[in-house]
N, C-alpha and C positions, 0 to 999 in steps of 0.2 A: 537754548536752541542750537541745533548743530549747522554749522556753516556748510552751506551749499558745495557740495563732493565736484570733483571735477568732471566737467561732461566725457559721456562715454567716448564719444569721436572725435574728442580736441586734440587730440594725439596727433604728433607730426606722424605721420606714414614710416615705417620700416622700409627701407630701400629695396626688398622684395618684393613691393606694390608693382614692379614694373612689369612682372609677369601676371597679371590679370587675374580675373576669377579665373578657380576650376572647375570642368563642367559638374565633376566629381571629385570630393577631396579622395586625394591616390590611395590606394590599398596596396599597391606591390612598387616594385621597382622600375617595372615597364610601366607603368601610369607616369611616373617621376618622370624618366626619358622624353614621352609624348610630351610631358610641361615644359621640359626645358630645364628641369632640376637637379643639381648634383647632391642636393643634400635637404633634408625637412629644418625648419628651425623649430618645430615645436610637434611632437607625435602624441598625438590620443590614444589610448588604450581603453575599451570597452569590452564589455561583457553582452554588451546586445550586439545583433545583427545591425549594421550600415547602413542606416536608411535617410536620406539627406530631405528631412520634413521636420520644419521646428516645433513639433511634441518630442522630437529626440535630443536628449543633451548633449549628445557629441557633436550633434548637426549646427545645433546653435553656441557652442563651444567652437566648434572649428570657424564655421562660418563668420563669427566674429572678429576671430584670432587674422582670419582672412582677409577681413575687413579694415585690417589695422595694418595688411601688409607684409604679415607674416603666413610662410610654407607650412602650410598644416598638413600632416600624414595621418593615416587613420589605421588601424591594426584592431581588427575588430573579431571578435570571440576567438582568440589566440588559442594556439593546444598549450596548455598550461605544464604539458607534462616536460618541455623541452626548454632550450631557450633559443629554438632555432625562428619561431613565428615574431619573435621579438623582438630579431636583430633582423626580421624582412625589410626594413625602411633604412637602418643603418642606425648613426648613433644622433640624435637630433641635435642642431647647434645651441640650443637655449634649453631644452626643459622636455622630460615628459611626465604629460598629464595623463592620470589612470584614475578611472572611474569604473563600479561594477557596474552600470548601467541604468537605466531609467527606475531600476528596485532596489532594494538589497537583495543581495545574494541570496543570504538565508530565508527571505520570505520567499524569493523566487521560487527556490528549488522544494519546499518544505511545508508543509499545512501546518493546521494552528495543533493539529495532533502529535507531529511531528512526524509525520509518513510524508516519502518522496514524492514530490509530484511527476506524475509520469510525461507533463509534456512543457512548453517554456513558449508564452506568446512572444517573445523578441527573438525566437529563432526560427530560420526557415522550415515549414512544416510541424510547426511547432515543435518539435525534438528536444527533448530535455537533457540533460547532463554536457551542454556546450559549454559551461560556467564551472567553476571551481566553490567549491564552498569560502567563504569569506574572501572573492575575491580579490580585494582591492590589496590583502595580503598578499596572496600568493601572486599576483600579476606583478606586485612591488619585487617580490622577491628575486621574481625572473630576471627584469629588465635589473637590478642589483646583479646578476648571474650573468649578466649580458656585456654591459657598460657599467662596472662600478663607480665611475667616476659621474655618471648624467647625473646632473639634478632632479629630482622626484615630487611633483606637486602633486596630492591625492584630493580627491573634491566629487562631489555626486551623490545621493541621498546615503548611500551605505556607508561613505567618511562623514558626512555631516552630522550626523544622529550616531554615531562613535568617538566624538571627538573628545571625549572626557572618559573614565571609568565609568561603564556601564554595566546594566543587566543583562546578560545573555539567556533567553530561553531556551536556546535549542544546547549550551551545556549548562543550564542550571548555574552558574554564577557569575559574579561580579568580572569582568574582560578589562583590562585595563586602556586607555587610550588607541585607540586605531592609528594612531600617528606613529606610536612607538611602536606597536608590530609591525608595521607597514617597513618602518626604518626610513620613513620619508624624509624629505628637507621641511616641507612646508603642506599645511592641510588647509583647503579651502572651503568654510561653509557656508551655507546658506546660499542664493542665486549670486551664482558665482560671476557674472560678467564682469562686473568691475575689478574685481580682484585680478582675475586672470589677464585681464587686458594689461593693467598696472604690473603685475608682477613679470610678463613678457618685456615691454618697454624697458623697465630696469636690467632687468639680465641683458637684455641687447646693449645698454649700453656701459656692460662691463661689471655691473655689482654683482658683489656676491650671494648667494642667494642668502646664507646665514646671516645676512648684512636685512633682510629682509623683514622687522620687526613691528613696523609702527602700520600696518595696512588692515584696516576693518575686515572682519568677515575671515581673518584667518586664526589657526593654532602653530605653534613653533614651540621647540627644545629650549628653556633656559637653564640655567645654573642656582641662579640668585636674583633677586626683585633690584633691576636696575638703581640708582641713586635717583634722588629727587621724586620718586612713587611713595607715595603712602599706602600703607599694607594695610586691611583691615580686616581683621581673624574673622573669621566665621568657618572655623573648625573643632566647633563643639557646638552641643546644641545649651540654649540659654538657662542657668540656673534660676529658679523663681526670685522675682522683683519683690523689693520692699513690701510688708505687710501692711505699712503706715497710707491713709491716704496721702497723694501728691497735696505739695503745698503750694496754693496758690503765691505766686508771685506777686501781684499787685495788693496782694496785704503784709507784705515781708516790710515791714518798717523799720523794723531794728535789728541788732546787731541781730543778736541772737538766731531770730527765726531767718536774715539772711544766711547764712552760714548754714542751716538747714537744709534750706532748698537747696545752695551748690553743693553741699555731701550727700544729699538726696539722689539729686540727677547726676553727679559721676558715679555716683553705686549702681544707679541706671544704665549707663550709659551703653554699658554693652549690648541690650536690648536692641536697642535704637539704632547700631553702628550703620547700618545698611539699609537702611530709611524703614521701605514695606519689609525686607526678608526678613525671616526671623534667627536664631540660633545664632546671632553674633555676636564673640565675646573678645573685643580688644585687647583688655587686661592678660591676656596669655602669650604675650609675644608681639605685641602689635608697637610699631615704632611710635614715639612722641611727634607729638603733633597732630597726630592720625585722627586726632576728633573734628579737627577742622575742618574736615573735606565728606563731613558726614551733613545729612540732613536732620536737624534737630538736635543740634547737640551743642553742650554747654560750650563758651569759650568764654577765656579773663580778657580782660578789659586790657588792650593792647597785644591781642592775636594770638597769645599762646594758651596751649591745649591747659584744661583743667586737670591733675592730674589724678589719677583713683583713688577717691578718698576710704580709709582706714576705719574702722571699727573706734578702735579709741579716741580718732579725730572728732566722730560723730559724737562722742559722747562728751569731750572736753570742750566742745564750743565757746564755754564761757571762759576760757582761759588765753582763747587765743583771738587778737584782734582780726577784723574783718577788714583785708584793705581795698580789696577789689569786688564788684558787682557783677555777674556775669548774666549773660545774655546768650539769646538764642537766634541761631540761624535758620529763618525758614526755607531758606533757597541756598543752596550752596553754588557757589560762585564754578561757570564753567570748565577755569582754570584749572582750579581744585578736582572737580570731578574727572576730569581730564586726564588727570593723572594721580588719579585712583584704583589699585587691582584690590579684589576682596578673595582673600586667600580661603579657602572649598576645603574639608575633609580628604585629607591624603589617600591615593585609591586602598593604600591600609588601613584604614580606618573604615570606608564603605565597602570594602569586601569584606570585614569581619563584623559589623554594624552596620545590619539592614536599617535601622533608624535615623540613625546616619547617611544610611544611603538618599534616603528617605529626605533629608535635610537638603543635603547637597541638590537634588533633584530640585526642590522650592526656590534657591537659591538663583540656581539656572534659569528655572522659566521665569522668575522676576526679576534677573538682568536679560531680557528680551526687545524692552524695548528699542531700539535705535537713537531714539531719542535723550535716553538717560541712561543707558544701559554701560555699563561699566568694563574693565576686565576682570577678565577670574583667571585665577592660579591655582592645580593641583599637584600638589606631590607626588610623583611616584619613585620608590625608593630614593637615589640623590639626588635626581632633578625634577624641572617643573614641565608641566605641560602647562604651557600659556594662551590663552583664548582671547585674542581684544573683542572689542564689540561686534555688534550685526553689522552686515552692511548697509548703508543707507539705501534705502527704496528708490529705482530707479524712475527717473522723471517718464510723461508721457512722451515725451519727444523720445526719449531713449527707447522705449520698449515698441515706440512705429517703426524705431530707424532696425532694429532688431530682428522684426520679423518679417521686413521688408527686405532683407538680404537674398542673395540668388540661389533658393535653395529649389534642389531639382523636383521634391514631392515624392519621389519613389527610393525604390532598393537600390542601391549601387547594383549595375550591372553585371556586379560578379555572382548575383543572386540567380541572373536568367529572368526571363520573364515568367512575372507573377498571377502563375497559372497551376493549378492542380496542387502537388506537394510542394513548389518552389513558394508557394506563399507564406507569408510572415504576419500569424493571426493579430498582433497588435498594430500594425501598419493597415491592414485592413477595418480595421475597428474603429482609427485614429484619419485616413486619409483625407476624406471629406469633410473633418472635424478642425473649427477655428477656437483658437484662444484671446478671450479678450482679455482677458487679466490676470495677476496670480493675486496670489496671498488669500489669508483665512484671518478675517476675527471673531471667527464661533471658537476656539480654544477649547473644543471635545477633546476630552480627556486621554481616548484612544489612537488618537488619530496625532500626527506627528508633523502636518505641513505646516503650522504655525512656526515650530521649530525650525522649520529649513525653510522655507519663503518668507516668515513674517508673517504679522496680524495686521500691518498697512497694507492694502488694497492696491497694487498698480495698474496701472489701466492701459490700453489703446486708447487713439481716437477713431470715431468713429468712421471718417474718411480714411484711415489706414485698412480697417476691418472689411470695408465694401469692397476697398481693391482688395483685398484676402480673396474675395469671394469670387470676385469677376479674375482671379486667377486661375484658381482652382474651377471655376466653369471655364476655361478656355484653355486650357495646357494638363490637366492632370486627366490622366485616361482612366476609361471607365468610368465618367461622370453621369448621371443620370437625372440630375436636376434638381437632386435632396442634400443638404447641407446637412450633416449628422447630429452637428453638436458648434452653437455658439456658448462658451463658458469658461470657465475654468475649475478651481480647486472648488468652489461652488457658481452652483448657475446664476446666482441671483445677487452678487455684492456688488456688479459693476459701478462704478463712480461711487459706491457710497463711501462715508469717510464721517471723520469726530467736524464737528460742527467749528471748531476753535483747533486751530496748529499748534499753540502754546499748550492747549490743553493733551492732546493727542500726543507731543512730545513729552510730557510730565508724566500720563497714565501709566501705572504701573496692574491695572487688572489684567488677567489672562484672559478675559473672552467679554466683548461688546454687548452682548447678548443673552448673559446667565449672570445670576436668579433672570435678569428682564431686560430688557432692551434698554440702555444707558440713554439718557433722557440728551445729550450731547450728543448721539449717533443719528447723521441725517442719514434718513431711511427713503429718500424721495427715488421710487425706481421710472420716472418719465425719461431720463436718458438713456436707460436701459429701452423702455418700451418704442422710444424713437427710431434706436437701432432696428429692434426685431421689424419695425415696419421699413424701413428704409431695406433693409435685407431682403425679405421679401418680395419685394414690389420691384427687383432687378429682371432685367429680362432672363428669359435659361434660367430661371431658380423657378422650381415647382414646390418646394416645400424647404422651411428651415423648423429642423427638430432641437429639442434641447435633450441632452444625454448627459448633461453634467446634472448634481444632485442639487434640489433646491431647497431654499432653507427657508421652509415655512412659516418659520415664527415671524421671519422679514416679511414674506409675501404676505401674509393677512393684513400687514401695516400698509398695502398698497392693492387694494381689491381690481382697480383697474388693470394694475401687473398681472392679475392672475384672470381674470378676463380674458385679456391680451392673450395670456400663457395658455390656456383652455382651448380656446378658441380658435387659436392658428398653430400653436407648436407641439403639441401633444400626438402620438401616432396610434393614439387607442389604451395604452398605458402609460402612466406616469410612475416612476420611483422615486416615493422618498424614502426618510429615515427616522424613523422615530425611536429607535433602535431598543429602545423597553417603553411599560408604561410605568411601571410602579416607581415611586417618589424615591429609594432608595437607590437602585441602580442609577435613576435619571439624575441624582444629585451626587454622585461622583462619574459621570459623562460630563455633566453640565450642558444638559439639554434639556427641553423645553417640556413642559408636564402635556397631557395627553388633552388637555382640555383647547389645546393649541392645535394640533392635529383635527380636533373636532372642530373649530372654525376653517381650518382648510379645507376640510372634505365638503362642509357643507359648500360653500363658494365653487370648490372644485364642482360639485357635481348641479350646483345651481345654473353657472355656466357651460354646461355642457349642455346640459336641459334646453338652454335656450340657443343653442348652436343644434340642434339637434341630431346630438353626438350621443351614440355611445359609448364612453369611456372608462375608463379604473383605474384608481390608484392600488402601488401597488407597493405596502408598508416594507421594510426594512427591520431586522432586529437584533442584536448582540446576544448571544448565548455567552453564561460564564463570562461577567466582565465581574470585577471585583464592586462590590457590593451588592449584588444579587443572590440573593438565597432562592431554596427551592421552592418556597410559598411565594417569590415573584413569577418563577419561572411557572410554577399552575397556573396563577393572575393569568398571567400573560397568556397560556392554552386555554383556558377561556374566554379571554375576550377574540381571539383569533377565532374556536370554533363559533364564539356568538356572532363575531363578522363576516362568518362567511370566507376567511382567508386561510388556505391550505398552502404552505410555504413551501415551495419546490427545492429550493437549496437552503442552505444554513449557514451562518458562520461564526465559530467560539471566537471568543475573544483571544486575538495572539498580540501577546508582549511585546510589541518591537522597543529598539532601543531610543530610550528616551522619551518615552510618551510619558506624563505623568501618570495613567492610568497601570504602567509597566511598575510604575515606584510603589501602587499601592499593590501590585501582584507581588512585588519581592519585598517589601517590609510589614505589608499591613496598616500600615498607618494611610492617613488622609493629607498629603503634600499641599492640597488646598487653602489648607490652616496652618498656623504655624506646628510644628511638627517637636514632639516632645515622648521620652519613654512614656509618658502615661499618658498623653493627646489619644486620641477621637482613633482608638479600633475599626478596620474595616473587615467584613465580613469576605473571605476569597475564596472563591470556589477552586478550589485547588484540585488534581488528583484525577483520570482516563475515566473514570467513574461517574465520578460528578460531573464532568464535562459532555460525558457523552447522553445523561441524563436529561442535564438541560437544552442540549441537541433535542432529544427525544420529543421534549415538552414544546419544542416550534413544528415540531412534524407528528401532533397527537396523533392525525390522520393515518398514518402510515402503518397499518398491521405490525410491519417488523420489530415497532418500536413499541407496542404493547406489551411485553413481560415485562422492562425493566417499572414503564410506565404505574402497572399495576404492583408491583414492588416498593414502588418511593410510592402511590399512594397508599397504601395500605399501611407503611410505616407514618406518614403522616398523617395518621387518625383519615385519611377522606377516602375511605374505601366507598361513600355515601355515591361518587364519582364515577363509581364502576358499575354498567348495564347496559341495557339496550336502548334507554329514553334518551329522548332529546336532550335530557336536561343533564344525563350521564356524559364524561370525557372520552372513556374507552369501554367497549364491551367487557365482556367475563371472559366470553369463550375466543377461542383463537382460529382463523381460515387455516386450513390446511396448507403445510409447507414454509410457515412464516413463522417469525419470530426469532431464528436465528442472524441474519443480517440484521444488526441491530443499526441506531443511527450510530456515525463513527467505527464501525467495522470497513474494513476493505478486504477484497480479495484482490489477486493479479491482475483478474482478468471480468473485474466484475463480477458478478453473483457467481458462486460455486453452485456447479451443476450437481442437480441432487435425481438420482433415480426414483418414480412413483413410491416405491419401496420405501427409501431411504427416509422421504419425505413422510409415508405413513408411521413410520418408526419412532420420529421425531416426532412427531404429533401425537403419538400414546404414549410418551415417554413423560410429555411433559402435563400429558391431561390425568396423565396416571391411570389410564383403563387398560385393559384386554384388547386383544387383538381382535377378538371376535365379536367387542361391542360397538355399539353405534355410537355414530357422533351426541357428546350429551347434551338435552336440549336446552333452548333457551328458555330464561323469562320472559311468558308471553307469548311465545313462540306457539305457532298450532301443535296439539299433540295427535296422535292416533287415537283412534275411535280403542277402549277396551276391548279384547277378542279379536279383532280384524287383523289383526297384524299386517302382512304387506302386502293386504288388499284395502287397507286403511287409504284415503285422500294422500297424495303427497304433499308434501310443504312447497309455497307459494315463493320464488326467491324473486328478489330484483337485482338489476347488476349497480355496484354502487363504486364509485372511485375510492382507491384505498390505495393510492402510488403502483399497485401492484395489477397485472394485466388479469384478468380471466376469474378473477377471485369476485364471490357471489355471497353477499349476506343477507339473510330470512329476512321476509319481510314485516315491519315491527307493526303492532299495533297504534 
């Protein structure tokens, strides 16, 4: 178990404490003056808009840094083209910190198709193009352009989730280290307070930054693996183990079959190097001794390492005596692990070895835990990029004292008031909105906050959150008496946690909750459900909503919760996620099978019954996520049209870096398991086609999206699917005017205006008639009486929803 971190606010105070809070941390030079400041000691650089409200990280980055006594400057969405916005504060006395902002950059600016987005919620009026593509580079670059000589700390979801050779999807390969483009001193990942706080204190008082090695939660430049570290290769993936059954030990009586088992298990050994991970091979480089500080693994009788036994050794047994007995370690001793690094595939080897990539990835998320989590080291050409472990999970004392800092709730004033285009859509989204905890230990495979917050749950307490609330009712304008959102990365983990600390610190699974609910995971959500009343039942609060997503497989283990949840926090719809239904996609998510959703609805909609509500849920689902084929993606437009659910937006799956679900988009393989050339194939939907296809199949409804629809079925035998019955996916025939905006098309300016014309043109082009024929009729459809011709009854239409305004389809039988 890891020895309790040093508290966040034990820190003697920075002799800058004497100048007080600021009402706002400065953005120019004239703010400084009003302070009373001749110089910042530590400047933030961001990519969003300045909005001093802890949902922002600069906010709670500065304001802590503040909190500790040190001048924090703020330099927020800089013109990247110069280096004149850069050197607005001057040169700061200790450090600057740059972060691209509350996203990455490239998700920011970019969809999962790779088309620009035309607008950016963290800037004023939403405006897009305030940010630079990878900024945490190009921001580094400047302030290098500016003051070569400042120290450069990079830290914020866009360094955190680059901090090794990654996958890039927006250029297609393997990106080496963010640390090493950036050309930083030092990268901070994962919730950065402790680090940041610690690594300020030292530079004030005089260390070097490159002196800056031994501190959790960060990556730095080395040369060579310090002395006294034991190195432990896992930079190949594992050649197959012995064909022989293992042999039991407790029948090893004589010489002979002793000697066995220890050439047995050092032929093994490599397997084992890294306890759970797999693909680790000692024997390549890996210093003596190195097996000692492994879990499971052989040692001789008086501490030294066993050494790799040989082919011929195995077979001479009888020639040579047995002096020593060797035994196994089931716990490796703190010490040991301590100073432990397990050396990762060199980013040349996973740039040119997607399986490899694929390894290194497994590697990663299974030194995750805090608790046993080790360092890793990768090569890129002569040096190392260096990674110590996570940082330890802040206590609850620390995360009240946190969000209890004097933060203003709104824009810095340089915004203007926040009215008409000066508004800032995330700020708005966010204002009324509290956070009771972070971290994730659902370990969805798409999703990447386990990697940057952790899978330990940190909390508030509850007495911090009320005064949250009776703040924001009494000081933040525009309040209306609706709380937006009590949650966090999910709505519903508050207090829960592993049943056993020892156990908790040992686990090495990626997710709580997948295949099932880990029988150790206390699920009791009553301290959650005391909050939501104690919230409520404030004077000036008319309603507290939940807007964070809920994780339904917990809620069913707690019917009361969802009672609770129905009954008072719901505002007529609910979102969850169930994000597929079929058993393959949902078992590379690692999310819960659909049979689980169908105990939530029902409870959902029993309690609402009895509140006499009418409510909806309202599903969630992943397009193109790797393991889904097009016979999910039909499933899926069936059970959606059998529900009743017409899905207004979409979203394909996009590769950020470092998801596990990213490592099966660029190798194929399943990082799940242990990861080998011939391991467990994943099916990828790869390719603007496919993708836009399975888009298609979440939005059956939508006319536009009928030709390609009838396309993929017809090639998949289910042309059975195409008509005008209920029981039919899509019609035959096509409304006028549609079908070309397919799903995943853009234009500039929204749908391309098409003249009557253009539109009739398009419609016999594609039906293949004459200009001078009629529309051709349906199945079923009334026909004209023989002879009458257009003095024949006309056909009967209804107007029917189909995403598209004015469009009228015959009425079916």
């Amino acid at each position: 178990m890891q020895p309790a971190p040093r508290e966040l606010f034990s820190y003697r105070k920075y002799w800058a404490s004497r100048f007080g809070a600021a009402p706002f941390l400065p953005m120019t030079k004239e703010e400084m003056d009003a302070l009373g400041w001749d110089s910042c000691d530590i400047i933030v650089v961001t990519g969003d808009a300045y909005v001093d409200h802890p949902s922002f990280g600069m906010a709670i980055i500065g304001r802590v840094l503040e909190a500790q006594g040190f001048r924090v400057g703020i330099i927020a969405q800089p013109d990247w083209r110069s280096t004149e916005d850069f050197a607005r504060l001057g040169k700061p006395n200790l450090f600057f910190g740059i972060t691209a902002g509350n996203m990455d950059s490239m998700v920011n600016r970019y969809t999962s198709d790779r088309r620009i987005r035309s607008d950016d919620a963290y800037t004023p009026a939403g405006e897009g193009g305030k940010r630079p593509d990878r900024s945490v580079i190009v921001y580094s670059q400047r302030v290098r352009e500016a003051f070569n000589d400042a120290p450069i700390v990079i830290g914020g979801i866009e360094a955190s989730l680059r901090r090794i050779a990654h996958f890039d999807y927006w250029s297609e390969k393997v990106r080496r280290s963010i640390l090493l483009d950036a050309k930083a001193d030092l990268l901070v990942y994962g919730n950065g307070e402790r680090q940041i706080v610690e690594i300020a204190h030292r530079l004030a008082k005089g260390e070097p930054i490159g002196q800056i090695t031994d501190l959790r939660g960060t990556a730095f430049v080395r040369h060579a693996t310090p002395d006294g570290w034991t190195e432990i290769d896992s930079t190949t993936i594992d050649e197959p183990g012995p064909l022989n059954p293992p042999i039991d030990p407790y029948a090893a009586n004589d010489a002979r079959s002793k000697a066995a088992m220890a050439a047995s298990h050092n032929a093994t050994t490599a397997s084992n190097a890294t306890g759970a991970a797999p693909g680790n091979n000692p024997s390549s480089g890996a210093p003596a001794g190195n097996m000692a500080a492994t879990s499971n693994s052989p040692v001789l009788e008086g501490g030294s390492a066993a050494g790799p036994a040989s082919g011929p050794a195995c077979a001479s047994t009888a020639t040579q005596p047995v002096a020593k007995v060797v035994k196994f370690l089931r716990h490796v001793k703190s010490a040991d692990r301590a100073q432990s690094v397990i050396r990762m595939p060199s980013f040349e080897a996973v740039r040119d070895d997607a399986v490899l990539y694929a390894h290194a990835s497994r590697i990663l998320h299974l030194e995750s835990n805090p608790g046993n989590a080790r360092a890793l080291v990768q090569r890129h050409g002569n040096i190392d990029v260096w990674l110590n472990p996570p940082p330890l999970p802040l206590s609850m004392k620390e995360m009240d004292a946190i969000y209890e800092l004097p933060y203003q709730r709104v824009p810095h004033p340089f915004y203007g008031e926040q009215k008409g285009a000066n508004k800032i859509p995330a700020y708005e989204m966010i204002r009324f909105s509290i956070a009771i905890q972070r971290g994730c230990f659902g370990g969805c495979t798409f999703c990447s906050i386990t990697e940057h917050e952790g899978r330990i749950i940190q909390n508030r307490s509850e007495n911090s959150i009320i005064k949250e609330i009776e703040t924001i009712r009494d000081t933040v304008p525009g309040f209306t008496g609706v709380i937006s959102d009590l949650g966090g990365p999910t709505a519903n983990m508050y207090r829960l946690a592993c049943k056993s600390r020892e156990i908790e610190t040992a686990c090495r699974r990626p997710s709580c909750v997948f295949p099932g609910i880990c029988p150790n995971l206390n699920t009791d959500h009553t301290p959650l459900i005391n909050l939501y009343r104690r919230a409520r039942a404030l004077p000036g609060v008319k309603k507290i909503l939940i807007g964070s997503g809920v994780r339904y497989d917990l809620a069913v283990e707690s019917p009361e919760y969802v009672k609770e949840l129905v009954q008072h926090h719901v505002g007529g719809y609910l979102k969850i996620a169930p994000e597929a239904i079929g058993e393959g996609p949902l078992s590379k998510m690692m999310k819960p099978g659909v049979g689980t959703y169908y105990r939530f609805k029902e409870l959902f909609e029993k309690y609402s019954k009895e509140a006499g509500k009418e409510q909806y849920l309202i599903p969630y689902f992943i397009a193109a996520h790797p393991g889904t084929t097009d016979e999910d993606m039909l499933e899926l437009a069936l059970w959606l049209k059998q529900n009743g659910y017409r899905a207004d937006q979409v979203q394909a799956f996009l590769p950020s870096p470092m998801a596990t679900a990213t490592a099966m988009w660029h190798s194929g393989k399943n990082p799940l398991r242990k990861v080998t050339h011939s391991s467990e194939d994943v099916h990828i939907p790869k390719g603007l086609k496919v993708r836009r296809l399975h888009k298609a199949f979440l939005r059956w409804h939508d006319a536009n999206n009928w030709p390609i629809l009838r396309d993929a079925l017809r090639r998949m035998g289910r042309a059975d699917l195409i008509g005008p019955g209920k029981h039919h996916l899509i019609p035959a025939w096509q409304p006028l005017g549609t079908g070309d905006a397919h799903e995943g098309r853009r234009f500039k300016h929204g749908a391309r205006p098409q003249s009557h014309e253009r539109k009739a043109s398009n419609d016999q082009r594609r039906h293949a008639v004459p200009a001078s024929a009629s529309r051709p009729k349906l199945a079923g459809a009334p026909q004209a009486a023989p002879g009458k011709g257009a003095s024949a009854k006309p056909m009967k239409f209804r107007t029917q929803h189909t995403g598209l305004k004015g469009v009228r389809l015959p009425r079916s039988k």
